[in-house]
Structure formats: C-alpha cells, structure tokens
C-alpha positions as a Markdown table, in Angstrom:
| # | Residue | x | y | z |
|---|---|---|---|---|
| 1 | Unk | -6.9 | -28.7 | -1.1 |
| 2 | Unk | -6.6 | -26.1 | -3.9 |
| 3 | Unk | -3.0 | -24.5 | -3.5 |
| 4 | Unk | -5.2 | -20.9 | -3.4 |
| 5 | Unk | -7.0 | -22.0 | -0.2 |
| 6 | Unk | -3.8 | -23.4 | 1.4 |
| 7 | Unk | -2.6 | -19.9 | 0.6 |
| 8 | Unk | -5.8 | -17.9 | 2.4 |
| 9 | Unk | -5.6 | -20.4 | 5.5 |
| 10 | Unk | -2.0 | -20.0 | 5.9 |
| 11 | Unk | -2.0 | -16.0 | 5.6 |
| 12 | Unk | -5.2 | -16.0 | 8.7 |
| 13 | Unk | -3.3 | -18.9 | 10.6 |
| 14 | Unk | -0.1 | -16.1 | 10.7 |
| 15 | Unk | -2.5 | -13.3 | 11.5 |
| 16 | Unk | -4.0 | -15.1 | 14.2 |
| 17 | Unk | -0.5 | -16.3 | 15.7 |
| 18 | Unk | 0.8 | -12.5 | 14.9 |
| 19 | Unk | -2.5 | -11.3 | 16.8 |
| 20 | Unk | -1.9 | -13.6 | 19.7 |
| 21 | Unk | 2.2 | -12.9 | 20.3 |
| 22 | Unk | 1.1 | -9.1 | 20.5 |
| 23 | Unk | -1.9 | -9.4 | 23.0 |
| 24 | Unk | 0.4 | -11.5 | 24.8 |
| 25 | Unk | 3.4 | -9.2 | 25.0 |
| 26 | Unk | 0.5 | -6.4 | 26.0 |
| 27 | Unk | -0.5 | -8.7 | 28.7 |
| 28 | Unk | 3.4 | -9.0 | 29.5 |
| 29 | Unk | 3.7 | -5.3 | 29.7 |
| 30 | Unk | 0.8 | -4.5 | 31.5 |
| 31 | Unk | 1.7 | -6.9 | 34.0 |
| 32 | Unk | 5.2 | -5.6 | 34.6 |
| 33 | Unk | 3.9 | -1.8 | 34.6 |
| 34 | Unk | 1.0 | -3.2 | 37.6 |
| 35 | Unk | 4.0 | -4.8 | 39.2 |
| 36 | Unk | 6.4 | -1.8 | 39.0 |
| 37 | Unk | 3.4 | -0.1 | 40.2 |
| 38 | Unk | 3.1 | -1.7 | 44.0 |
C-alpha cells in the first residue's frame, strides 16, 4: 500500500469515527431532552 493511500484511508477512517461519536452524542442528547420531557 502506497504510504499516500494509507494516508487518504486513515484521514476518512477518522472522519467516519468523528461522524459517528457526534451522531451518537446527538442521539444521547436527544434522548435525555425526550426523557426530561415526560
């Protein structure tokens, strides 16, 4: 594997991990706010 393509699927694997901890925090908070809510 050329070290340029380690590079570019290194920087998308962090995106995608950086994309998923946030929806998953919004899911958190959404949840909490819906629970708060009853």
């Amino acid at each position: 594997m050329h070290s340029a393509c380690a590079g570019l699927h290194m920087a998308a694997f962090a995106r995608w991990r950086a994309f998923a901890a946030a929806s998953t925090m919004l899911d958190q908070s959404i949840g909490l706010q819906a629970r708060m809510r009853e």
